[in-house]
Phi, psi and omega in degrees: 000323216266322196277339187289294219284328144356295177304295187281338156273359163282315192296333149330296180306288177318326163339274149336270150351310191260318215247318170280010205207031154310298174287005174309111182268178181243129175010311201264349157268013186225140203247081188296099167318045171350325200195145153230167186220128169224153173200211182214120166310159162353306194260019173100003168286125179307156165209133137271141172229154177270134150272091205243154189257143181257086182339300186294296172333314173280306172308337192265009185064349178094341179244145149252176176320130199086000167087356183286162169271072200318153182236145214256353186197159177221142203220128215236127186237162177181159190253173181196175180302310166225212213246349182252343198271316198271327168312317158289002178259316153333282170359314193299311186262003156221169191263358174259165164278116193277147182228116177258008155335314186251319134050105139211034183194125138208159197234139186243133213256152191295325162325285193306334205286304179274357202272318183124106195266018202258352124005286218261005168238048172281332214232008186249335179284323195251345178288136160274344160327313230275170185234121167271025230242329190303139169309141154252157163211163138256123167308118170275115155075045166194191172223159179308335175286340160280310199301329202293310179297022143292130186244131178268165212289342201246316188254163197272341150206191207300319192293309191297319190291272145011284224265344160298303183293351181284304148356273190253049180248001162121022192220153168304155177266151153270126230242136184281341215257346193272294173329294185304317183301342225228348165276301175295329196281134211268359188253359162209175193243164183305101152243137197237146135332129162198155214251143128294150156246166205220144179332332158274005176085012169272164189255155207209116185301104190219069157114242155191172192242146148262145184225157166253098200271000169262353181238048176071032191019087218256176175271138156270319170187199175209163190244127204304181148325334190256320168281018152258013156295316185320309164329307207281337178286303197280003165239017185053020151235099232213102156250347176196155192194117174254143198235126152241155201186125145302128186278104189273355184266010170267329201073025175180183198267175189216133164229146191234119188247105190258115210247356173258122181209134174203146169255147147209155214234119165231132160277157163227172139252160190232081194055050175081344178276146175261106217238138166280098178227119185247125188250109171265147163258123177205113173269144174185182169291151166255135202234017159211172197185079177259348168318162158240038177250163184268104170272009153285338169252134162307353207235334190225318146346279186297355195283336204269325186277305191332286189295312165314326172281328169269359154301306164297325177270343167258358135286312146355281182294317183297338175281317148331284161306334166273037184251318188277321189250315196284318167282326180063343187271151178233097187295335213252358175061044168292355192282286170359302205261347331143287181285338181270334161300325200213091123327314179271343162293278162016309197269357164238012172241354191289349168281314179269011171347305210273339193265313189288308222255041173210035172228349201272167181248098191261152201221159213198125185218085191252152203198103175263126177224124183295105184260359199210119191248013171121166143262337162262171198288297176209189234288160157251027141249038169295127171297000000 
């Protein structure tokens, strides 16, 4: 028995061996994507664009022979009918064969955003090439192809740089392959990431996008940096976050570096009403102090979590209410929490979700704990 299974995991292997690597190309015929991009020219034409990486630029150091400076990526556009039409058009403009197999971004320009991007990824779903694996984002008030041609101060292009600063201001990375679930899924809406360019043409992490996925998944808005931490807190993907607030019974401001963060979602129903109630959590440090309170007495301790927690929970709760009235869409994914909780309820609200869910009744709760008050007790302009 033992020698059949054997027998038969070689012949897998060999399997394996003889059958995959027919279509192999080798490294120096193929021109490796970093980023893709799409949006719409002025005049309403799709456009793509590539982020290709330049081997000799990187190894190299950035130099060649004689001290000039090889650029480590090149960055190549064209338009098309769709999305597979303008890629042949790239194609067109280089002597390798483009391989998006490695991808790691791709960014959708705001034109293309408002217009409705749920098209243009038909062809990211169906290539088997494509890596679902990629950060997304959309560029607010630019196109992709401005943010790709940035060279960033650390990394050798753009892509790497994105997914590092996202990193470390604290938010999870989002994922394309996340983007589709959160598109297939019936309980909730898109909110994507999104990058600026700032007057010098650098690019800059500033926020997040609403999308609608019952309206060709078109953009409704955005939500600055600080409410989409809020967001970001109550869909968990959140790993650290600092909060500042003035104390008035301190007389001066505090910021608390919060490095524990946990949600939880409860439904309840109320006479056939479905009511929301989000209890956030957060532990952390404290990494500034201008108060003229000791946060080593316990007694000034809790004034500082008290007030910082209720501070938080009524920004909060305000982000609710412009979400429900002014976007109506529900980024926070309470639709979810709804089918995994009450399911035969779900199935007679789920149709009517987009309608139900700026009527629900959200109820908001934070509850902050200082585990670390610092290395001194307090301020040093405590009189």
């Amino acid at each position: 028995m033992m020698r059949a299974a054997k027998l038969c995991l070689l012949f897998l292997l060999l399997l394996c061996i003889t059958t995959g690597c027919w279509n192999l190309k080798e490294p120096d015929q193929l021109s490796f994507v970093s980023g893709n991009g799409l949006d719409l020219t002025e005049d309403g034409k799709l456009e793509a664009s590539t982020l290709v990486v330049v081997p000799t630029g990187i190894a190299g150091g950035g130099q060649i022979s004689g001290g000039e400076k090889k650029e480590s990526f090149q960055v190549i556009s064209a338009t098309g009918t769709n999305v597979s039409e303008a890629i042949v058009n790239i194609q067109a403009k280089l002597s390798r064969v483009v391989f998006q197999g490695q991808r790691e971004i791709v960014l959708v320009g705001q034109r293309l955003a408002e217009q409705g991007m749920g098209e243009t990824f038909d062809p990211f779903l169906r290539n088997a090439q494509s890596h679902i694996a990629s950060l997304i984002f959309v560029v607010k008030n630019g196109s992709p192809k401005d943010v790709f041609s940035n060279e960033p101060m650390f990394e050798p292009y753009i892509s790497i740089a994105l997914e590092k600063e996202q990193k470390a201001l604290g938010f999870k990375p989002y994922l394309s392959r996340e983007f589709v679930a959160d598109v297939m899924s019936d309980g909730i809406q898109p909110l994507l990431p999104t990058v600026s360019l700032t007057s010098t043409k650098h690019f800059s992490y500033s926020g997040s996008a609403i999308l609608n996925k019952d309206n060709g998944v078109k953009l409704v808005g955005f939500l600055n940096r600080k409410d989409t931490y809020y967001a970001s807190w109550m869909t968990d993907r959140l790993t650290s976050l600092t909060l500042t607030s003035f104390i008035p019974k301190g007389d001066g401001n505090l910021s608390l570096r919060l490095e524990k963060l946990g949600r939880r979602i409860r439904v309840k129903k109320v006479d056939e009403r479905i009511q929301i109630d989000v209890h956030l959590i957060g532990e952390g440090t404290i990494i500034e102090n201008n108060t003229n309170l000791d946060p080593s007495k316990r007694k000034d301790l809790l004034l500082i979590q008290d007030e910082l927690s209720h501070k938080t929970q009524k920004s909060v709760q305000l982000l609710v209410k412009k979400v429900q009235k002014k976007y109506k869409m529900d980024i926070f994914g309470f639709g979810e929490s709804v089918h995994q909780q009450y399911p035969q309820k779900w199935k007679t609200l789920k149709k009517n979700w987009t309608k139900i869910f700026p009527t629900v009744d959200v109820s908001v709760k934070v509850d902050l704990q200082i585990n670390d008050p610092g290395i001194t007790n307090s301020s040093l302009n405590r009189p």
